[in-house]
N, C-alpha and C positions, 0 to 999 in steps of 0.2 A: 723581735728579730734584731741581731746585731749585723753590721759591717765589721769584718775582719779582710786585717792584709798581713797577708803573709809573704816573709822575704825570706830568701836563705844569709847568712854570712851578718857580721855588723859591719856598722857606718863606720869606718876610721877618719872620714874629715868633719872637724867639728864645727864649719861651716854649714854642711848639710846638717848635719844633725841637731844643732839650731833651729835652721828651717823646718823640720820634722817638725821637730819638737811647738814651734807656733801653730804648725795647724792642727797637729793632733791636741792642742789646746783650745782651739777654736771649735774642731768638730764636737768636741763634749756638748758644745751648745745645741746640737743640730739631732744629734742621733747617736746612739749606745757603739762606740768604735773600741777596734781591738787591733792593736798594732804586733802581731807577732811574730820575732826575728827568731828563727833557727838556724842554730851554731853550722861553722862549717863543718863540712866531714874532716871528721882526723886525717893527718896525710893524705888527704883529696886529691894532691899535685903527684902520689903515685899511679893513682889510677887513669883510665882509658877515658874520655867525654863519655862514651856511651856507661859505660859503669857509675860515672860518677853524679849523673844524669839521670840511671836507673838508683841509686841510692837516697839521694838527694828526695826521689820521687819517694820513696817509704816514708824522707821523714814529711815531706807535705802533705799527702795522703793519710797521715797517722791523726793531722790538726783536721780533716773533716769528716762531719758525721754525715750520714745517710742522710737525706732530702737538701743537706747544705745544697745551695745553687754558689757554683765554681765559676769562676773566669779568672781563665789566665790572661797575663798582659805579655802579649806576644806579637811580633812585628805582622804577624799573617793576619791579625784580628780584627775587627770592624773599628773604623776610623771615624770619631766623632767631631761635630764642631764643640764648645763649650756649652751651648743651649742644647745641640742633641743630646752632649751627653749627661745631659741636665733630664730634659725627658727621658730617655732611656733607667738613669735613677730611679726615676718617680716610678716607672711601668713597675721597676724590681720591685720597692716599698711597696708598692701595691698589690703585687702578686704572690713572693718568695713568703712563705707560711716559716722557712727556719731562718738561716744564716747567709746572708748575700758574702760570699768571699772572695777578692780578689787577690791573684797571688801572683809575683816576681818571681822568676828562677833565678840558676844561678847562674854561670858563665856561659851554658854550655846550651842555657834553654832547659825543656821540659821529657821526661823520659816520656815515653808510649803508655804507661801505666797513666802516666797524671794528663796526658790529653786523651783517654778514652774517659778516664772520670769528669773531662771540664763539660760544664753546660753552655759555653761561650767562649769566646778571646776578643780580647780588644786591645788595639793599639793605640800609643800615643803621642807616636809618631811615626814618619817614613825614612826620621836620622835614627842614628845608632847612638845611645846613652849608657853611661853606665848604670849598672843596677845597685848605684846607692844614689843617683840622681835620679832614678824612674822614682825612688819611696817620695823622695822632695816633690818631684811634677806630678804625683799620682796626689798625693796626701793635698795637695793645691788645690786640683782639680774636683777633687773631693769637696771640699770646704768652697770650691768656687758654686760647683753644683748647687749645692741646697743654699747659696746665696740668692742664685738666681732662680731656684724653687719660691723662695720667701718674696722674691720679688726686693729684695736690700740692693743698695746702690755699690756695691766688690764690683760687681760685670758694669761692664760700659758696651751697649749693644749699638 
């Protein structure tokens, strides 16, 4: 089983992408991850939110296969502490037989297509971030997870 995360759009600050880049360097250590950005839609800014919304959702939906377990990260979704959502991990590796995936929209959120396919949503806050900062706090929490699975001294509980 792999962890994949999927985002629409890239990172333009190379500050964040720095940041990415340390943990998805770190996670290599921990478990088989897959970091996959998909391009914006062409002239995305002619379109309606709902259109672009509904589009965006073909290309996310094209990156999972059949039993993948889905979670969007979405402001509606279950709100962890660092150790919950450290347990919460471990229940997945133990249970999800294919691909644990968690996935970023775009601007506008998730179309109705890609929340009847999600198996979950989780938040990762109750602020509003950008979705080139959620890859940084996501990709963190990620790497903070299986620190404090391992029991290593990252978390200070």
């Amino acid at each position: 089983m792999k962890i994949k995360l999927i985002a629409i759009g890239k990172t333009d600050e190379k500050f964040l992408e720095e940041g990415i880049d340390k943990y998805l360097k770190r996670l290599k250590h921990y478990h088989p991850f897959e970091f996959i950005v998909i391009p914006d839609i062409k002239q995305g800014g002619k379109y309606s939110a709902d259109k672009l919304k509904e589009e965006e959702g073909k290309l996310i939906l094209q990156k999972v296969q059949e039993g993948d377990f889905l979670i969007l990260l979405d402001e509606k979704g279950k709100m962890f502490t660092s150790g919950e959502y450290a347990t919460f991990l471990q229940k997945k590796l133990n249970t999800v037989t294919t691909n644990l995936i968690f996935v970023i929209g775009g601007a506008f959120g998730f179309s109705e297509a890609v929340y009847s396919r999600a198996n979950d949503k989780m938040a990762l806050s109750k602020m509003t971030f950008t979705h080139q900062m959620i890859r940084l706090f996501f990709t963190e929490q990620l790497y903070r997870g299986f620190t404090i699975l391992r029991g290593e001294k990252y978390h200070n509980d």
